[in-house]
C-alpha positions in Angstrom: 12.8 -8.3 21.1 10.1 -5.7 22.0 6.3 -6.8 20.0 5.4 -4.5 17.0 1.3 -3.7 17.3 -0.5 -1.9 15.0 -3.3 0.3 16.8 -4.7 2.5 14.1 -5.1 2.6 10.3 -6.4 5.0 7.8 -6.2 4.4 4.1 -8.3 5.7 0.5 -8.2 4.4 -3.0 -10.1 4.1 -5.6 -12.8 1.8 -4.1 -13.3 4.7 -0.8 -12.4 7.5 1.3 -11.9 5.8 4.1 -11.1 1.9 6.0 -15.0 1.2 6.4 -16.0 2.3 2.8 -12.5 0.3 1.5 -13.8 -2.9 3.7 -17.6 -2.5 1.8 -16.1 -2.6 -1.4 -14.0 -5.9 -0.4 -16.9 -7.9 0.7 -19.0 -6.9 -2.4 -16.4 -7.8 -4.9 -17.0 -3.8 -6.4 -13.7 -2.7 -8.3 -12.8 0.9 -8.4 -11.5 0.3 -11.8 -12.6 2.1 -14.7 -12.6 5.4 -16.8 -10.9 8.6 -15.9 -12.3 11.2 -14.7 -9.6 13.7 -12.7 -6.5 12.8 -14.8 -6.0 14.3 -17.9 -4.2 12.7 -20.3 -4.3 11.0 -23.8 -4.9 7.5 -22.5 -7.7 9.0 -19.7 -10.4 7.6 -22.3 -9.1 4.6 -24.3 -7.5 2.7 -20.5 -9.3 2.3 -17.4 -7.8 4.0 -14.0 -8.6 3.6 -10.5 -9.3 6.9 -9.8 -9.6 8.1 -5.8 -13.5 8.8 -6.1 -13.1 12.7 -4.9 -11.5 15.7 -6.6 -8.3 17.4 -5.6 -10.4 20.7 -4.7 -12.5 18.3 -2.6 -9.6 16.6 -0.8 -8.5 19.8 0.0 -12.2 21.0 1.4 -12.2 18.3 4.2 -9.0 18.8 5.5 -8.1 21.7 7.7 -4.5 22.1 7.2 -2.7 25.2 8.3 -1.5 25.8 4.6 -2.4 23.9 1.6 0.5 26.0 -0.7 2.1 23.9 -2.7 0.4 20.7 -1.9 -0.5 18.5 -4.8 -3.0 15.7 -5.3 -0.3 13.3 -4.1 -0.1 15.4 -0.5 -3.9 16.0 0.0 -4.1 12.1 -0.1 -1.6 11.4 2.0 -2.9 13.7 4.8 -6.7 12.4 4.4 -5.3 8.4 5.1 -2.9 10.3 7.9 -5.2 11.8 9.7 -8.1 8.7 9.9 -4.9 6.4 11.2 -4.3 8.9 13.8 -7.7 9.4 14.9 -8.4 5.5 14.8 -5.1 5.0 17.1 -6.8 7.7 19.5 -3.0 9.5 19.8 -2.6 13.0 21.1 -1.2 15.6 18.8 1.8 15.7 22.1 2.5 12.0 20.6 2.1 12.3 17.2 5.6 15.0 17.5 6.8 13.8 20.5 10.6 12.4 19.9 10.0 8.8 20.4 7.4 9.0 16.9 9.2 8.0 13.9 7.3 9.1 10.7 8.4 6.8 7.6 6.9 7.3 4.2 7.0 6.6 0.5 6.0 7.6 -2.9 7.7 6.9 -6.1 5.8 9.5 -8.3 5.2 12.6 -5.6 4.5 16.1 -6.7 5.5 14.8 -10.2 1.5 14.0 -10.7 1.7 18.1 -12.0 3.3 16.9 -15.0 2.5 20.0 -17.3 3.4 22.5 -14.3 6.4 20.3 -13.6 7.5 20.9 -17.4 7.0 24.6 -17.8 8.5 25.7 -14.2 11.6 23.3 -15.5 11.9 25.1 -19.2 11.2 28.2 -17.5 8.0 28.7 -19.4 6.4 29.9 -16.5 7.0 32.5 -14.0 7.5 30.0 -11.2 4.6 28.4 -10.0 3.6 27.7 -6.4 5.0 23.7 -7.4 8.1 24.7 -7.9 9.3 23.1 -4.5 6.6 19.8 -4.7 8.2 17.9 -7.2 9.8 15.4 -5.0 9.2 11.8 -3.6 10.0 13.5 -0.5 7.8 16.4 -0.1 4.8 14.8 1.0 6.9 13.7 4.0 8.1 17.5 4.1 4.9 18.7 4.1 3.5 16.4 7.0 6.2 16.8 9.5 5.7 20.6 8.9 1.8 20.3 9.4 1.7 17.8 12.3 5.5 19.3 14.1 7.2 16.3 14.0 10.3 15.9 16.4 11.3 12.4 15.7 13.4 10.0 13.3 11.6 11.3 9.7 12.5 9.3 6.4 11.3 8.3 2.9 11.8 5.4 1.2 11.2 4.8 -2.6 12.0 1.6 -3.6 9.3 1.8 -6.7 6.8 -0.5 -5.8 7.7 -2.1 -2.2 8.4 1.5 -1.1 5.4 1.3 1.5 6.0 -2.0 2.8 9.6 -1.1 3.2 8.3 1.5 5.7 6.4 -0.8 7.7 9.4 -2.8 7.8 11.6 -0.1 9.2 9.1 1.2 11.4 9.1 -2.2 13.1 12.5 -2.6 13.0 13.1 1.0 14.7 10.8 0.1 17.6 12.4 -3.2 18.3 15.8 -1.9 18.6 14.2 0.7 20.9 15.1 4.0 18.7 11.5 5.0 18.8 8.2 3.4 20.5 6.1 4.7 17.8 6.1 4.5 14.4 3.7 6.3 11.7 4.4 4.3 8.2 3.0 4.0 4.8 2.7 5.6 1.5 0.7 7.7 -1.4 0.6 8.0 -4.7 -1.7 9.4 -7.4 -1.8 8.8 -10.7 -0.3 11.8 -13.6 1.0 11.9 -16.9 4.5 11.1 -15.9 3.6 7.5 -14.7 0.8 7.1 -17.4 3.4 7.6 -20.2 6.3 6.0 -18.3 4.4 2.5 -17.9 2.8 2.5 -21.2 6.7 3.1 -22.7 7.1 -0.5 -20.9 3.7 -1.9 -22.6 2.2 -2.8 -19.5 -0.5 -0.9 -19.0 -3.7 -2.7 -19.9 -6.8 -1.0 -21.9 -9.6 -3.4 -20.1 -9.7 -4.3 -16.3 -6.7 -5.6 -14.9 -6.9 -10.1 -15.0 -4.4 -10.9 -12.1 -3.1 -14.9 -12.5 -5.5 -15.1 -15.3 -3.2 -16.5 -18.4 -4.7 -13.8 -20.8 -3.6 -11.1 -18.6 -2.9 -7.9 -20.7 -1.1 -5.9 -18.2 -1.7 -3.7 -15.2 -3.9 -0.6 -14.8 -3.0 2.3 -12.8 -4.4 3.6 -9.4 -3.9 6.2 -6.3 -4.4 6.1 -2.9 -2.7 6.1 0.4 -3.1 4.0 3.9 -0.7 5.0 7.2 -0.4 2.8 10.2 -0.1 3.0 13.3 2.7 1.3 14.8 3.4 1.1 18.7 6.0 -1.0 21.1 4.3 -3.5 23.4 6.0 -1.1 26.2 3.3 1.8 25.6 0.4 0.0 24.1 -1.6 -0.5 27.1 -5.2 -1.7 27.6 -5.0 0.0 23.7 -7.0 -2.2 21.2 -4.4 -3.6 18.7 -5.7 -5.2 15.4 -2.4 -6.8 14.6 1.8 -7.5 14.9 4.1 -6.9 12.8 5.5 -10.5 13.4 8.2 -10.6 10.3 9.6 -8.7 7.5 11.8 -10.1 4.9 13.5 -8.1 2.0 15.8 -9.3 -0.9 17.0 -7.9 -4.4 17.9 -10.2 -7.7 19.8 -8.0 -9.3 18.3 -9.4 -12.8 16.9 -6.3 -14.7 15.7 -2.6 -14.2 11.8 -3.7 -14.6 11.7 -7.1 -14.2 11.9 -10.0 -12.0 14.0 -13.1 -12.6 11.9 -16.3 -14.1 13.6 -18.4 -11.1 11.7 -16.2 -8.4 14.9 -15.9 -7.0 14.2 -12.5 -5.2 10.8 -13.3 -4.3 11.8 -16.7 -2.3 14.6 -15.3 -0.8 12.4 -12.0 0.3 9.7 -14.7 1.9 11.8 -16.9 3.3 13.2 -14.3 4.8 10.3 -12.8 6.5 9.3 -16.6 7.9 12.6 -16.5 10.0 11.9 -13.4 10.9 8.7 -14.2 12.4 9.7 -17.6 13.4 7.0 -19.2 11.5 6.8 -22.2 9.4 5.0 -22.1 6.0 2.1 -24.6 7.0 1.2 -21.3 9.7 0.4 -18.8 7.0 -3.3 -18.7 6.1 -3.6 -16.4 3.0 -1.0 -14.2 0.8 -2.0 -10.9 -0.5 0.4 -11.2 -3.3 1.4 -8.4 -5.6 -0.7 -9.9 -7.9 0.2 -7.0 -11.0 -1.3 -8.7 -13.8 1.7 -8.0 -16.1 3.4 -11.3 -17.7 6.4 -11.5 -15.4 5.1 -10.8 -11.5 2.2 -13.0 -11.9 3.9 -16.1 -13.3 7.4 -15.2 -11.1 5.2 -14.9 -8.5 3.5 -18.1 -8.3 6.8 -19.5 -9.3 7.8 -18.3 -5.8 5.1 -19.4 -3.8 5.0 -22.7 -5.2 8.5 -22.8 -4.3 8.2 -22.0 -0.6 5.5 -23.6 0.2 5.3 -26.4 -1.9 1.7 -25.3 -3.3 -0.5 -22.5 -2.9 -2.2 -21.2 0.2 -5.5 -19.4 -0.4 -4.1 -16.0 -2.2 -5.5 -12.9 -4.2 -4.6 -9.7 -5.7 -6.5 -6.6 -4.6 -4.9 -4.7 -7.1 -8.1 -5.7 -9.0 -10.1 -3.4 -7.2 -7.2 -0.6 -6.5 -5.3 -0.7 -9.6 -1.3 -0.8 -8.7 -1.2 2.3 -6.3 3.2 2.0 -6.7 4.5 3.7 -3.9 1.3 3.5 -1.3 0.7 -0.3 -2.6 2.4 -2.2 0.4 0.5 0.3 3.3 -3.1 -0.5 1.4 -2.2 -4.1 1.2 -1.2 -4.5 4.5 -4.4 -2.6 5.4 -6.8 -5.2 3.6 -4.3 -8.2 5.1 -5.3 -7.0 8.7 -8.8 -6.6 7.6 -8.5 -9.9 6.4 -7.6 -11.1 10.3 -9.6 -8.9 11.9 -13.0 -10.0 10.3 -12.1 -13.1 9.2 -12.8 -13.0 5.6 -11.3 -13.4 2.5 -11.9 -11.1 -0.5 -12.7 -12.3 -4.2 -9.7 -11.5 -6.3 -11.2 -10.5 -9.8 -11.5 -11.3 -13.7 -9.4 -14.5 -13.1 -11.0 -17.2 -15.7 -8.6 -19.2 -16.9 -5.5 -19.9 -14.5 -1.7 -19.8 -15.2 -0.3 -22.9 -16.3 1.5 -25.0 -15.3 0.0 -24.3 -12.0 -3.6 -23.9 -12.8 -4.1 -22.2 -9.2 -7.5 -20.0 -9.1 -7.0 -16.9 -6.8 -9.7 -16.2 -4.4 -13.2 -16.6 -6.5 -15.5 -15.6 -3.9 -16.0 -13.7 -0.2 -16.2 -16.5 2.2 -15.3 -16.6 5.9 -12.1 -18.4 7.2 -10.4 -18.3 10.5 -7.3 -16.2 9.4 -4.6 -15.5 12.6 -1.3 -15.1 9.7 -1.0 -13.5 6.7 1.6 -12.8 4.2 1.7 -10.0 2.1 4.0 -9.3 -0.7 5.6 -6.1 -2.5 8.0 -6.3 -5.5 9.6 -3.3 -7.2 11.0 -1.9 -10.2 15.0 -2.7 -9.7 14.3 -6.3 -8.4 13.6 -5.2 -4.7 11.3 -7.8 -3.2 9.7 -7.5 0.2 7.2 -9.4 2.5 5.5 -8.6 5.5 4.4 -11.5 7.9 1.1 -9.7 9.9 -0.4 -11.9 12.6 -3.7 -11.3 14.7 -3.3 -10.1 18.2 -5.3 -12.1 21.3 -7.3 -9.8 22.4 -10.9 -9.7 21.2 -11.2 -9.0 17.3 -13.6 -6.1 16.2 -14.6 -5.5 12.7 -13.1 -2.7 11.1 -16.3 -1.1 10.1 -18.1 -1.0 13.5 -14.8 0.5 15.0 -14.7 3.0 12.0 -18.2 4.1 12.5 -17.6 4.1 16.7 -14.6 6.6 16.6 -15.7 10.3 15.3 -13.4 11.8 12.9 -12.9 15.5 12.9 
């Protein structure tokens, strides 16, 4: 089977605009967690967001799309992590929409961040605003294979939270059964009144900064963002510098409830075990797990129920959903963004506002920055519905560079 390679990344959240900026914020232990300022609604004030740090009119100011009707928050964020992971990758505009580049992406909430346009263009209060058409998981997708002419396999995968790990995991697969020799995969997201209201409904959403595997977690908090990767076949890659492979993938559902995962962790041992035969790896060969890490009652403690049950204890592990907030759909891209970070620098990121540790395992996250030699990571995604995924990412031989200096090397238009 033909190598997976990941040769370019681009990705913004609440803690920066681009890779370097994200990678600052890591190493410093700085969140991007707290009050709203962008998104209005009646919980902006009283519960803390992670809010991407630039307005929609600015998003839109630094991009120079051919049209920008229609496009909502969720879009402009997409195309600003799109177009650093193509310029990082150094690919032509002829191989971005030649035929042999799949484009996979996800988003669970989409254009539906314009709640209050969404709701009068659907009673018909309005006239028909230029949104009408942008409501969808899938217009983002839409809207890039317009902008960038895409010729290739183009999908869209929601699968709530896993959505953008599942891409990563298709992109792979589609270049190892030689249906395309480049793949373009991740996710966006931002936040709106439709997923404020809809989470808070499930009393999840916490009104301080998010505690993941601390046992007086109070729930999860909110975030936006989007990261794409560059995924390319060891046929084409070249003298290309490579930052990672996609080694494994492993995906699973338990079937147990709409929003919840079952206590036994059956879906989230199955979905790692999984990804280890994939990759062909034992346990003992994975350094550190970006987990899911949501701070909500059930992932956390099903979670480390999981882990513990693979690997018979607890590899170093964290959450950097305590800097991000849960980004839902773009969750697994940004994940699997910080994971190669992870190998490419070799460091590992304090997970935050962890105190007191989850009994009966009494397992402390990540507490500090610290270097570690880190060649194999996992990195988990769970979603709404019981759909559990993994990704096993591995460190390539050639010569690591840190992220930052390569960020600050290449030019972005």
């Amino acid at each position: 089977m033909k190598k997976v390679f990941v040769t370019g990344m681009g990705v913004i959240s609440a803690i920066g605009n681009n890779t370097a900026e994200n990678l600052d914020h890591l190493r410093s232990g700085k969140t991007g967690i707290g009050p709203a300022k962008y998104v209005k609604s009646n919980y902006g004030q009283s519960h803390p967001f992670a809010e991407v740090k630039l307005s929609t009119d600015e998003l839109k100011s630094q991009l120079n799309l051919k049209t920008t009707y229609g496009l909502t928050r969720t879009d402009y964020i997409a195309f600003t992590a799109l177009k650093e992971a193509i310029a990082h990758s150094n690919i032509t505009p002829e191989q971005v929409s030649s035929e042999q580049t799949a484009f996979i992406s996800a988003s669970t909430i989409g254009g539906m961040c314009n709640a209050d346009e969404l709701y009068e263009d659907a009673n018909l209060i309005s006239s028909g605003s230029e949104f009408v058409e942008s409501y969808t998981g899938s217009t983002h997708t839409l809207k890039i294979a317009k902008e960038y002419e895409l010729s290739g396999i183009v999908d869209v995968i929601n699968t709530a939270c896993s959505s953008s790990a599942n891409t990563i995991m298709l992109g792979a697969k589609l270049i190892k059964s030689g249906r395309a020799t480049r793949a373009i995969v991740g996710g966006t997201d931002s936040i709106g009144k439709f997923s404020i209201n809809g989470f808070n409904s499930l009393q999840i959403m916490s009104d301080t900064p998010c505690a993941p595997f601390d046992a007086n977690r109070k729930g999860l908090n909110l975030g936006e963002g989007a990261a794409y990767l560059i995924l390319e076949s060891e046929d084409i890659v070249g003298d290309k510098e490579t930052y990672a492979e996609i080694l494994g993938y492993g995906n699973s559902n338990d079937a147990f409830h709409p929003s919840s995962l079952s206590e036994d962790a059956v879906g989230v041992v199955e979905c790692i075990s999984r990804a280890l035969k994939s990759a062909q790896i034992n346990p003992s060969e994975v350094d550190y797990i970006n987990t899911h890490g949501t701070a909500t009652g059930n992932n956390d403690m099903t979670e480390l129920t999981g882990i513990n049950k693979v690997f018979n204890g607890f590899p170093p592990f964290n959450s950097t959903k305590s800097y991000t907030g849960h980004t839902l759909g773009a969750a697994g891209a940004i994940e699997a963004v910080y994971s190669i970070l992870s190998i490419n620098n070799n460091e590992l990121f304090p997970s935050l506002n962890c105190n007191t540790p989850i009994e009966p395992f009494n397992e402390f996250p990540i507490k500090e920055h610290k270097k570690a030699e880190i060649k194999t990571v996992l990195s988990n995604s769970f979603g709404f519905g019981g759909n559990c995924s993994s990704l096993i990412i591995r460190g390539t031989e050639c010569e690591k560079v840190a992220m930052v200096e390569c960020n600050n090397e290449k030019k972005h238009d």
